[in-house]
Structures are given as C-alpha cells and as structure tokens.
N, C-alpha and C positions, 0 to 999 in steps of 0.2 A: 861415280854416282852423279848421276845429274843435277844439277841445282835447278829449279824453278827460278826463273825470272821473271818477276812482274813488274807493272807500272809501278812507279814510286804515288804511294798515295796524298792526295791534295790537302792542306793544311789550311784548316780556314783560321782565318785570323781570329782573335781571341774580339769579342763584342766590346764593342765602346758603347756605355750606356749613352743618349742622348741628353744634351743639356734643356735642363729644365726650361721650360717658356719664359722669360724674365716678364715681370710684371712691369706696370707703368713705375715707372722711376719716381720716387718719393720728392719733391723739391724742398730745398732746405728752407726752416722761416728768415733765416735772414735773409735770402736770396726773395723771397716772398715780401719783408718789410723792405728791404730796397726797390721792388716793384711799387706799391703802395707809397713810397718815397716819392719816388720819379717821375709817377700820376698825380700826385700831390702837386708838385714841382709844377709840370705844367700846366695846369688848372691852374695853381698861383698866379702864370705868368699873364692868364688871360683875363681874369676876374681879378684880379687884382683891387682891391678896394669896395668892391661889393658887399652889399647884404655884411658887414662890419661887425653890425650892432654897439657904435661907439658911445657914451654916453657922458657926457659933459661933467665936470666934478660938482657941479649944484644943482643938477636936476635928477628928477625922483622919479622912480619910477610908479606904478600902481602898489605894488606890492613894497615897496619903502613908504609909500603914503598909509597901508593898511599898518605896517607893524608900526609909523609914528602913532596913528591911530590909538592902538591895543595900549604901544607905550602910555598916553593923555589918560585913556580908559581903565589902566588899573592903577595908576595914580590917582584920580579919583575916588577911584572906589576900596581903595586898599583899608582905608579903617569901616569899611562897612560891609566889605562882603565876607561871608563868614566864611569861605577857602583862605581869607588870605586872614584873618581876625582870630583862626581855631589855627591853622597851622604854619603856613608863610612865617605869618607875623611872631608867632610864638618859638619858629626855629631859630630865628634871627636875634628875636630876644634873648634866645639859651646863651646862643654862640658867643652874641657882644658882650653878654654878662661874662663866659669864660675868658674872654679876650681880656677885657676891661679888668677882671680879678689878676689876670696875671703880669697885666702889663703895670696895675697898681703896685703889684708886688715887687719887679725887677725894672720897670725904667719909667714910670708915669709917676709925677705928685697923686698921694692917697689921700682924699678926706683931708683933714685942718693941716697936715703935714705939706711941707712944700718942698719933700723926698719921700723916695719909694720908700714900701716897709724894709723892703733890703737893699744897702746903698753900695758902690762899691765893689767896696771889703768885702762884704759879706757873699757875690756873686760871686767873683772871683775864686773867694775858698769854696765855696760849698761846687763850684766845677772842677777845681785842682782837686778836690776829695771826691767826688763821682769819678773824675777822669782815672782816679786813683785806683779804688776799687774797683770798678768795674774792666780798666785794664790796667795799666801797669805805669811806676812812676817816668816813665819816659814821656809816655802820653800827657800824665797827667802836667810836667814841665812845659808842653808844648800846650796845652790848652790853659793853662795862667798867664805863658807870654801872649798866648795869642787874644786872649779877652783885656790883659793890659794894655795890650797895641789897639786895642780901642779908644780907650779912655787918653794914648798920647798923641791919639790921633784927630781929636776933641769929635768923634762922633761914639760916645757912648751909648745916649742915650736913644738914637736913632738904632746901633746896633741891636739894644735891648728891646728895641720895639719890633725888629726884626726876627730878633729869638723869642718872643712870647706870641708871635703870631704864628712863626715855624710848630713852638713845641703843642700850642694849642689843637693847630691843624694835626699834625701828629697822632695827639691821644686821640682827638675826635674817630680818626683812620684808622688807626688801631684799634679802639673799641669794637668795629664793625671788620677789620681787615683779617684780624687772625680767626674770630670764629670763621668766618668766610672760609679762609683757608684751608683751619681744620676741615670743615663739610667738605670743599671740594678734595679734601685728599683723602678723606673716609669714603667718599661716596662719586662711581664712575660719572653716574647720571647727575649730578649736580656739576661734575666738575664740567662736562660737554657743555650743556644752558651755560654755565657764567664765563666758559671762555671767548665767544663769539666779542660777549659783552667787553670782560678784559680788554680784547683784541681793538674794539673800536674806542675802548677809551684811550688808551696808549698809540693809537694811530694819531690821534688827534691833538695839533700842534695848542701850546697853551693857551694861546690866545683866543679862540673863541670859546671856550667857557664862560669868558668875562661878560660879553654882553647880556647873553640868557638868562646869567642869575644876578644883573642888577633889576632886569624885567621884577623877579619875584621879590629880592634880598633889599633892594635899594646900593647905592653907591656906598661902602664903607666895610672895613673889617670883614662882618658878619659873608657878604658876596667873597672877600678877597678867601677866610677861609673855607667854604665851602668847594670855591673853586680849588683851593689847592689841596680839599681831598676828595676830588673828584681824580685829579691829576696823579696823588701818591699813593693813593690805595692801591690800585691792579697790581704793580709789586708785590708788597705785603703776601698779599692775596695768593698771587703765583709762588712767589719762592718757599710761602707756608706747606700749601699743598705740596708742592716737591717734597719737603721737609718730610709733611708725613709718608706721601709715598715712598719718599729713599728708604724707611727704616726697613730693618731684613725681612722676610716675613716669617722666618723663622724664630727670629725672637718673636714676633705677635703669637703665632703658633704654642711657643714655649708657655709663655704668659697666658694665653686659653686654656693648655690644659693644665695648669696651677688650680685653674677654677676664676681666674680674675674678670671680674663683668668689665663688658666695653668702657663702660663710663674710668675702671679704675687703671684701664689698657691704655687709654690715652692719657692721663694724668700721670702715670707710674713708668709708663713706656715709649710711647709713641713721641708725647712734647718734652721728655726728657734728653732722649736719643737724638730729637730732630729739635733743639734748643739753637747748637751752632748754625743753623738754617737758618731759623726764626729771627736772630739779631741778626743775622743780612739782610732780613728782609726790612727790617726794622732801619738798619742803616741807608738801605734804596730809596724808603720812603721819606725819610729825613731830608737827605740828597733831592729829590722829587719837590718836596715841598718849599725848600728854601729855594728852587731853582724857579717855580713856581710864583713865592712872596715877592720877587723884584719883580717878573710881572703882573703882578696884582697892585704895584702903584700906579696904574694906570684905572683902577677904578679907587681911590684914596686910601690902597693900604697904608699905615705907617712905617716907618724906617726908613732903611738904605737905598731901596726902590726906588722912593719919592725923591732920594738924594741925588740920584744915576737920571733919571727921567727927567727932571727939573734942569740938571746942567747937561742930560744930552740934549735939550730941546733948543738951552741958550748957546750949545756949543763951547760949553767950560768946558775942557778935557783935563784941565786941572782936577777941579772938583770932582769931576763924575770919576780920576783915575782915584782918588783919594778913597772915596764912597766903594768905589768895585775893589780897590785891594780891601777894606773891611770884610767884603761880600765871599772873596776869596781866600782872605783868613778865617774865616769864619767857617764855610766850607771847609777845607781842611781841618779845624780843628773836629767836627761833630763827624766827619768821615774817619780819622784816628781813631777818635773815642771809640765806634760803636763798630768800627772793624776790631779793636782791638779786644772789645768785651767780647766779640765773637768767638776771637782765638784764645782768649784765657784761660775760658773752663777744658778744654783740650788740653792746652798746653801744661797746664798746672798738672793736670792728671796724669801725660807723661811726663813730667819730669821730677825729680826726688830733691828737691829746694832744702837744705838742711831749714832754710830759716823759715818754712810755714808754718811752722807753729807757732811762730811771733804775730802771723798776720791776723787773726781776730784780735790780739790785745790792741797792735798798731793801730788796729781800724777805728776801737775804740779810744784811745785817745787820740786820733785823729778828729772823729767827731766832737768829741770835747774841744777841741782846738779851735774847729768850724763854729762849735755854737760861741764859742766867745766872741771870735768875730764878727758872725753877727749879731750878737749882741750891738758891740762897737758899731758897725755902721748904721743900727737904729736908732743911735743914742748920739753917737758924734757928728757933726755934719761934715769933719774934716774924710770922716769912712764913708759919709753918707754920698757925698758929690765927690767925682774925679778930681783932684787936684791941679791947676794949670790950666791955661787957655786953649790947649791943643795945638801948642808951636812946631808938635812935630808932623800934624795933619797941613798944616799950612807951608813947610816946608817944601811935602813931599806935592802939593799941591803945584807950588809953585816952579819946583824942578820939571813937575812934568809938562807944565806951561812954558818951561824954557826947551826941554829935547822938542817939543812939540813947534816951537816958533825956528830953531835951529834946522828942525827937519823939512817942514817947510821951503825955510831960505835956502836949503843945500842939497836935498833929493827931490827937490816939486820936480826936477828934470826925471829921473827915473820913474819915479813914482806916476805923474803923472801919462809917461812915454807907455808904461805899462798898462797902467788905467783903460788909456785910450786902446790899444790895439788888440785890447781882449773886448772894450764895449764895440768899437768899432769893426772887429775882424770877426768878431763869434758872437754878441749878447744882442746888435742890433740885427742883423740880419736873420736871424732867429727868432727874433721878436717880430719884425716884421712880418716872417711868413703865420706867424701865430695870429698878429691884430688885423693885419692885411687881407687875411683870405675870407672869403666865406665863410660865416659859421658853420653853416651845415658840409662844408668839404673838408674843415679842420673837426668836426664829429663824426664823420666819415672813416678820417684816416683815424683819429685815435680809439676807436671802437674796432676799424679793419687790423691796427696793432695788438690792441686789445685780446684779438681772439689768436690772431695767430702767435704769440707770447702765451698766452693767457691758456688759450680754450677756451670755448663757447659761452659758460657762466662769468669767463670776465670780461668778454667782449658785448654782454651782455649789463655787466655794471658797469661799463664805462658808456656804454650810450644812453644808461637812463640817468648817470652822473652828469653828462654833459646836458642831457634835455632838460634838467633840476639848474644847470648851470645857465642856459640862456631861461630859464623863467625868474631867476633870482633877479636880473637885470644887470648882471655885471661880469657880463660874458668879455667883454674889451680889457677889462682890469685881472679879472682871471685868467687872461692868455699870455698877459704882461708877466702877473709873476708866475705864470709858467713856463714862460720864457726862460724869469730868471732863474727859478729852480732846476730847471733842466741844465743851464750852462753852468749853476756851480754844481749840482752833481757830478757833471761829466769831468770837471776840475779833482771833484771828491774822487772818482774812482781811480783818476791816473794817480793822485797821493794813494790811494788805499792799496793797488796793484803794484806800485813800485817800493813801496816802506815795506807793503807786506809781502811781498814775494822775499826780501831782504832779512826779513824777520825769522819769517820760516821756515828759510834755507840756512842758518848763522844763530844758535842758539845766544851766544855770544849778545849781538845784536838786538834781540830778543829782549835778554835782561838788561841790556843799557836803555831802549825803546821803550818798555813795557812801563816804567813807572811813571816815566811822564804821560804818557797814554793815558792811563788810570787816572792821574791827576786832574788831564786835562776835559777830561768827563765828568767829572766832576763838579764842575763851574758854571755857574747860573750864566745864561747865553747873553744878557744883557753885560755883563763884562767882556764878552768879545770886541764890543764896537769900542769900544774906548779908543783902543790903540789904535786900532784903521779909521776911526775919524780924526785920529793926529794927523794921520800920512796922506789920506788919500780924500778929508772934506767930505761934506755931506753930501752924499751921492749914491745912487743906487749901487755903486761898485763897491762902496763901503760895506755895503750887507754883505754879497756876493762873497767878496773876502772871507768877510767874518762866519758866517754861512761853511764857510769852506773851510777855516778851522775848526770851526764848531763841530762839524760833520766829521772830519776825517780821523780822528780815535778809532771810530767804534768801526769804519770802513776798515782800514788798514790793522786792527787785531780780528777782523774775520776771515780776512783774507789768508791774513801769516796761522791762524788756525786752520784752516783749509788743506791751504799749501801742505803747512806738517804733517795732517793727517793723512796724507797722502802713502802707501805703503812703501816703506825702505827698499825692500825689495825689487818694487818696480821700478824705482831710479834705479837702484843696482845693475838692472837688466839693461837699462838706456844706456847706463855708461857702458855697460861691455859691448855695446851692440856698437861702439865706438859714435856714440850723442856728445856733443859739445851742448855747453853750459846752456846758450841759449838755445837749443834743440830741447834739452831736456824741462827746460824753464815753459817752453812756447808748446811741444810736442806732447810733456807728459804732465805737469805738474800744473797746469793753467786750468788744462782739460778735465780732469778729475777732480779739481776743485772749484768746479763749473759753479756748484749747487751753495756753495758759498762766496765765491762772487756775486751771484743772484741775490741772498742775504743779502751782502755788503751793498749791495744799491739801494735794496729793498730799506733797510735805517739808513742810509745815507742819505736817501730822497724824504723819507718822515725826520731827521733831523733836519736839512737844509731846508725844508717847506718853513716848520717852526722859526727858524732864523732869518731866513728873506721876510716873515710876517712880522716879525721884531724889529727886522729892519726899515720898517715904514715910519720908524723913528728918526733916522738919521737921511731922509733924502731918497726912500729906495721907492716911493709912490705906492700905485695898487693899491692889492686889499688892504696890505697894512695899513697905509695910509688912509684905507677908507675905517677902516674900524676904530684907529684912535680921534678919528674926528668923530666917529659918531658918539665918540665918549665926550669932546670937548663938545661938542655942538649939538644941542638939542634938536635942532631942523633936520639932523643927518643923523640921529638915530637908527631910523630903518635903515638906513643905507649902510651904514655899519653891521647893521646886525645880519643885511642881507650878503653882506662882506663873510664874515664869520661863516657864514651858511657856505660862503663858493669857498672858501678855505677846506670846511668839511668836508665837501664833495669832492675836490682836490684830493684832500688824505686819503680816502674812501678810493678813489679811482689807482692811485700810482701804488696802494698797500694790497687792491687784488690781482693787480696784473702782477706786479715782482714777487706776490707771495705764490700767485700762481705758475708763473713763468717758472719757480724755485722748485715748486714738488715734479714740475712736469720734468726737469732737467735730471733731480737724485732719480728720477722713476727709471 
C-alpha cells in the first residue's frame, strides 16, 4: 500500500499582539517642584536683593495709616454711633457683667467685702465635689491638690481670674456651640455652610483675633472673651455633630416608628446616645479656651497670662516658670475632670458596683458638706484668703532661676553650638532666599508649588494670598516668619516620621508615647517658651524650638496612626517577599500612609505658625513682633493689625495646599 507523501505543512507562529503606543510619560511633582526649585535658585542668584519690598519697623504703610485712621475714628465715635451704642457696646456690656459676676464670686473683692463671695475653702470643695461627681474620687483627689497648689504657690488669686474668664468663655460657646452642633448633625445642608467656616476659624493661629475685636470690644475682658470663643467653639460644634451623626440609625428608625416626633428623638435619643461625644466636645473647648486666656493677656486679660507675658517680656524665667506650671496644673486638672465625666456615664453602665446604691445618699451629704464650707469661707477670713505668703511659689521660682543660671554657665557651649548651626546652616539661608528675592519670583514659585501639590484651585489661593500679602505692606516680615515656619516644620516632621513610624510599628511604645503626647497637647503654647528661654535666650531660635515641641504631638500620633493602619497583611507579604525592616519601613509602609503624612504637615504647619507668632514675644521678630507692638503702641496699631491680616493669609495659603496636596494623595 502506498503511502502518500507530502510536504510537511508550514506553521505560522502564534500572533504576538503589538504593544500599545505608550503615551507621553507623566512627570512626577516632585521631580516638577525641584524644577521650579532650581529656577528659583537661579533668579535668586541674579536679582538678588531686588524689588524686596523691605519695610523699616517705624514706617507705615498707606493701609496702616488708613486702619490707624478707622482705629481714632471709632474711638471717637463709639458712644454715638448707634452700631456701636445698640450692639458693640451692649455685647461688651453683657460679657464684662458675666466676667465681672464671676470673677466677684471666685477671686475678685465683691462690693463692701474685701474677699470673694467664695474664699478658699469653699472653691476648693465645691471642685473636689463636681470633680467627684461628675467623675470619680480619683479625679476629684487630683483637682483639690491641684487648686491647692495654687494658693502654696501664692498665685491664687490670679489662677481664679484665670478660671472665671475660661468658664465664662465656655458657657458663652456653649450656649451657641451645641445647638450649632445639633443643626449641623440633623441637617446635610447646614452641616456643608458651617464647615468651610469651622475650617477657617481653627486654621487660624490665636493671635490675630486679638487685634479685630479691640477695634469693636475695646482692650479688656469683654475682647479677651470673645476671642477665646471665637477660638473654642468650632470644636464643640464638630464633635457635637459627630455625636449626632454616630447614633445608629436604626435606633432613630426604631424611635420613628414608636410614633416619637423629631423634637422628642433628639432629647430621648439622639443627645442621650451621643452624651459621651458631647462632654469631649466640651472638654476640647475648655482645653481651647484656657489655651487661648494666656493669650489674651496681651490685650489686659486677667490672671496667669499677664503673670507669663509680664516676666517673659522682663526675662524672669523664675516667675513666668512659676505662673506656667499653674497654667499646667491647671490644664490637667479641667482635662481630668471632663475626660473623666465623659467615661463615667459608660463605665458606670457597664459595670455592676455593689456600692451604687450608696452614691445618691454620698452625693447628698457630700453637698451638705460643701455647703458648710462655704458657708466657712464667707464668713471666715481665715477660709476666705489662702493662708501663707506663697513660700512655696517663691521657691519653686527661685530654683528655676538657679538650673536656669547653672545651665547657662555649663551648656551655653552646647546649647548655643547648636543654636547657631541650625540658624546658621538651615534658618539663615532660607530666609534669605525668602527676604532676598524678588517678590514677584518668590509668588511665582509659591503659587507654581501651589498648583502642582495642590491643583489648580490652590495654586490659585496662594497667588491671591500672596497679592493680599504684598498689599498688606508687610510682605519682608511675612517671608521672615515663613522662613521660620518652614524650618521648624521641617524639624516637626523628622520628630513626627521617626517617633511615629516607632509608634506604629511597637504597640508597646505606643502606650508608653501616647500619654505624654496627649498631655503635651494639652498645654497652652505660652508655657513652651519658658524652658527654651532658660537655655537658649531671647532669640528667634527660642520660638523655633518651642514651635517644635509645641507641634510635634499631634505630627507624630498621625503619623503612628497612619502607619498602623496600614493592612497587616501587606507587611506580611513584604516580609515574605524577603523585605528587611527598612525596605518595609521606606517601600511599604511610608507609601500607604502617604495621606496622613500629608495631614501631619498639614497641623504641624497650623500649629508651628500659631507658636513662631507667640514667639514674637521672646526675640523671634516679624509679625509677632509686629502685632504685640501694635497692641503696646498706639502709632503701630495698623501695622499690627495689618500683621494679623499677613498671619491669616499665611494660615489660609499652607491649610489649602496640604489639605489639598492630602485628598489629591488618598485619591
């Protein structure tokens, strides 16, 4: 049988599809802000000291002659024009009558009496019995010792003038804070309108509120509390609405079809449920406010403030350490307390206390207890006034006047060695290219950073921030302390990357970190400077510093939250994929917590602005500096005020490009 034999037939190779066209290659923005760097760079090198816009510290501008103006002009006319005769005038009235009733009550001679109506004594208990009830006798221990360490520390009475202008501002905020609240957490479209507003009131560093409302309020009290609930409200406000938003909605649901009308859904439901919210929010604003009253001795609050501002000006660091540890007892005590009332009603609920059934009798003669005593300190002058000359405020004065002369004599080498090679290797040269260049090629690049960080709408608010910035007239002193803000941020985020990367790798670490953290946020920013004007004198590096621990809490727990959230799993993967620690640290876990890095600048640079502006107290120049002269100095009013104004414009510019830079990164 024959076989056929044919050609072997041809095999065409299997088709390789073509590769796609690649498109133009995307450039990365940092690869883009180092362009824009580097043009900068050389422009600097050639214009160098041009177009400046430098402006002497005693000359004014038009627009500081127009606001000294306005300033003569409603002084003048304040008792006769009826804006300020019907309402100004009669706010201020309210407020100082609140202030003036309460501070009669707890630290001011009343009427023919030459003691409060309540002396002492009677403070004392009637806060060891709130601290009581409201949270638990551990607190309430901690906030007796802590208001006695007032009175052995001979600044009672200052303290007290302290706490009646905190709790005044307070109710004031809270009155108007929680309905606020409720509305924005009942209602979408309410909540969208007041957040913008939130947003720019907590962007904005404390200190220029002050100027604007002596304009209206006059120097005194009535300005100090207004500003400080300007300052402690948007808290309130935010963590209310949370509050009501968190509750389930299925309980609302439940509670609708019971039949219950809205009105009886949020008093029976919604503020019951969302209670432990509302005392946080309550405690933020507390916190807010007192952090707040030490800067409002700069327009004649009373108390501690005036105690701190008085010997930072003369350079006691005795005094002013005396005055700020009150500031910081005192702080922790009202931070205890109303954390502590937060978690009561919870904690009570869960847990089976054989002895609660004792606690209304206790409570009741507890208050018995309380009224006797004050009884006692309106009647005795021995309850009525502290006992003792305050030997142990002068001690503690004087010790710190002695580590302070000691550290001096024994680290001015280090201390100073350091000083210098961070002004000199990082803050001058920096500065420089900020004061040196050209306005318009230093608005250039920060509007060309602007958009490529940012996007279009922030490179868009930074060039009308900057054009607001050279008409203010204090485009020279605004570059200064953006100078200096930039170099303690950049200080800020190497502590916030390295504690928090640490943090949120080492739970361990975590809970050792974590309460000092908490603590240290806590603390009204004017006790920062104490200790770095022991060590390093009155000097712009002294902000800087203090700027930089002021800042770096809230940097470094966003970061270690970041980090954490990072999924387990994807490390998992890193290690098997044979990643060492720093692979995993630099390759996986930096990268994914991109969008909270961004965050952590983003408050670090709104905290460090606030405290370099504080810092115009102790040597740091700029707008600080221009703004508390134009509180001591009437010729320098506008110039202060127009200070305030380039601060604003500042918060306003670094809060849209990092908030923006943030969504464009999670996107």
């Amino acid at each position: 049988m024959a076989i056929a034999v044919g050609k072997p037939e041809k095999t065409e190779p299997p088709a390789v599809a073509a590769p796609p066209a690649e498109g133009p290659r995307r450039v990365s923005r940092t690869v883009v802000v180092a362009a824009i760097l580097v043009v900068w760079l050389v422009l600097f090198a050639v214009l160098r000291g041009k177009q400046t816009m430098t402006l002497a510290a005693a000359d004014l501008t038009g627009l500081h002659r127009w606001f000294n103006h306005l300033d003569d002009s409603v002084g003048a006319n304040r008792n006769s024009n009826p804006l300020f005769l019907y309402f100004f005038n009669e706010i201020r009235q309210v407020i100082d009558n609140l202030v003036t009733f309460v501070q009669h009550l707890i630290s001011q001679p009343s009427g023919d009496r030459p003691v409060p109506q309540i002396g002492w004594l009677g403070v004392v208990a009637i806060t060891g019995y709130a601290s009581w009830a409201l949270g638990n006798w551990r607190v309430a221990l901690l906030a007796v010792a802590g208001f006695t360490f007032f009175g052995l520390q001979g600044l009672w009475q200052e303290s007290m003038d302290t706490l009646a202008l905190t709790l005044s501002a307070v109710l004031v905020a809270l009155v108007f804070a929680v309905p606020l609240g409720v509305w924005a957490g009942l209602s979408d479209r309410f909540n969208r309108i007041v957040t913008p507003f939130l947003d720019f009131m907590q962007t904005m560093p404390t200190f220029v509120y002050l100027a604007p409302l002596t304009l209206f309020f006059l120097i005194g009290p009535a300005s100090a509390v207004i500003a400080m609930v300007i300052y402690a409200a948007p808290p309130a406000i935010r963590i209310t609405a949370h509050g009501i938003r968190s509750v389930p909605e299925t309980t609302v649901e439940a509670a609708d079809s019971m039949g219950s009308t809205r009105w009886q859904s949020l008093l029976k439901v919604l503020l019951p449920m969302s209670r432990r919210t509302v005392v946080m929010g309550v405690n933020q604003t507390i916190m807010a406010a007192l952090a707040m009253v030490t800067i409002a001795a700069l327009i004649d609050a009373p108390g501690l403030g005036k105690t701190v501002l008085q010997a930072l000006q003369s350079l006691d660091v005795g005094t002013a350490f005396n005055a700020g540890l009150a500031i910081v007892v005192m702080a922790i005590v009202l931070d205890r307390v109303t954390t502590a009332a937060s978690a009561r009603a919870e904690a009570a609920r869960r847990s089976r206390d054989r002895f609660r059934g004792w606690r209304r009798p206790l409570l009741v003669a507890g208050a018995v207890a309380v009224a006797v005593l004050v009884y006692l300190s309106r009647t005795y002058l021995w309850a009525a006034q502290f006992p003792g000359q305050g030997t142990t405020g002068t001690k503690i004065a004087s010790w710190a006047d002695s580590v302070t002369t000691w550290a001096q004599d024994h680290l001015s080498g280090v201390t100073n060695a350091f000083r210098d090679s961070v002004t000199n290797g990082l803050l001058n040269p920096f500065q420089s290219l900020l004061t040196d260049s050209p306005w318009w090629l230093v608005g250039a690049a920060l509007t060309g950073i602007g958009v490529v960080l940012g996007g279009r709408r922030a490179g868009i608010t930074t060039a009308v921030c900057v054009g607001l910035l050279v008409g203010t007239g204090m485009w020279s002193d605004s570059m200064t302390t953006l100078a200096s803000t930039m170099v303690a941020t950049v200080l800020v985020m190497v502590l916030g990357v390295g504690f928090g990367v640490w943090m949120g790798r080492s739970p361990l670490v975590d809970r050792l970190l974590r309460p000092s953290l908490d603590a240290a946020q806590v603390m009204p920013p004017f006790v920062y400077l104490v200790p770095f004007l022991a060590l390093f004198g009155a000097t712009r590096f002294t902000a800087i510093v203090a700027a930089v621990v002021y800042a770096a809490p809230v940097a470094i727990k966003i970061t270690a939250d970041g980090v954490r959230a990072v999924p387990e799993t994807t490390v998992e993967a890193a290690t098997a994929a044979g990643c060492n620690t720093w692979q995993i640290i630099t390759k996986v876990q930096l990268p994914m917590a991109r969008s909270a890095l961004t965050l952590a600048t983003n408050q670090g640079l709104i905290y460090v602005l606030s405290m370099v502006v504080v810092g115009g107290l102790v040597g740091a120049g700029a707008l600080g500096y221009d703004v508390v002269a134009g509180f001591s100095q009437g010729e320098l009013y506008g110039k202060g005020l127009a200070a305030g104004l380039a601060i604003v414009l500042l918060g306003v510019m670094f809060d849209r490009i990092t908030q923006a830079a943030a969504r464009r990164t999670s996107a």
